[in-house]
C-alpha positions as CSV (number, residue, x, y, z in Angstrom):
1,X,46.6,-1.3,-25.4
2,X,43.6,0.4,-24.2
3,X,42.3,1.6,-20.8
4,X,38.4,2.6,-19.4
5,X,37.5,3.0,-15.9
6,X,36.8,0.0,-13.9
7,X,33.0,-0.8,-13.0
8,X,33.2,-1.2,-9.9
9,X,35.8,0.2,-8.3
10,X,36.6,3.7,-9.1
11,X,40.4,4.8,-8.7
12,X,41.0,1.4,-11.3
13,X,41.5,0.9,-14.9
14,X,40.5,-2.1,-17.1
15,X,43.1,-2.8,-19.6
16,X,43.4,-4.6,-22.5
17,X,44.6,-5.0,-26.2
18,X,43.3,-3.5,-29.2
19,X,42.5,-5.5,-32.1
20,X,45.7,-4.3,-33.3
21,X,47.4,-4.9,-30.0
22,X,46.3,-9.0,-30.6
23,X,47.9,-9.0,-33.4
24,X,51.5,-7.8,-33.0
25,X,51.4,-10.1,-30.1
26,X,50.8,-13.3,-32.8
27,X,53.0,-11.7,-34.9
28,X,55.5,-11.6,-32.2
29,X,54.9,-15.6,-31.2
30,X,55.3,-16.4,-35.0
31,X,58.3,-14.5,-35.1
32,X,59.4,-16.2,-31.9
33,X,58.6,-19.5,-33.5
34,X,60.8,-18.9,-36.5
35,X,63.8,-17.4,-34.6
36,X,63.6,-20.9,-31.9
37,X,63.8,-23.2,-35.1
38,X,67.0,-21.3,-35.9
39,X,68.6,-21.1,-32.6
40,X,70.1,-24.5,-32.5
41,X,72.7,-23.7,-35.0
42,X,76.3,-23.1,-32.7
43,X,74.0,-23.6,-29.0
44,X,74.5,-25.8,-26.3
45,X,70.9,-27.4,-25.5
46,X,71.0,-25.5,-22.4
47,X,71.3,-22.5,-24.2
48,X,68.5,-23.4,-26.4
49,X,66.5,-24.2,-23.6
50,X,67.4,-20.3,-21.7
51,X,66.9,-18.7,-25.2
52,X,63.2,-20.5,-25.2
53,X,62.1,-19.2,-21.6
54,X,63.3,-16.3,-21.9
55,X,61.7,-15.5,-25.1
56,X,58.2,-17.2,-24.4
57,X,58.8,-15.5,-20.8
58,X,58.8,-12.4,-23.0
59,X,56.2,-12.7,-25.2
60,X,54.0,-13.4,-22.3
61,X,54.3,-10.3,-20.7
62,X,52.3,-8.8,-23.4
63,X,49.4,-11.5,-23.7
């Protein structure tokens, strides 16, 4: 993650992800991808189901 000082208003920051910073976060959703096919084995589909939100929740934070 990088910052710079807003244009336009000058006690803000811009921020946003490095070229590096994009890609953990695909790394991360691939990961996540994997881990949800896996999941399933032992849930309930309402477990399966929490476990999804809460990890796509997650991996939105950082998009």
């Amino acid at each position: 993650m990088a910052t710079r000082p807003h244009p336009h208003k000058g006690n803000s920051k811009c921020v946003h992800l490095t070229k590096k910073g994009v890609m953990v976060c695909n790394s991360a959703g691939n990961n996540i991808h994997s881990l949800l096919a896996e999941v399933p084995q032992g849930l309930t589909d309402k477990e399966v189901e929490t476990c999804r939100k809460v990890l796509e929740v997650t991996l939105n934070c950082y998009r």
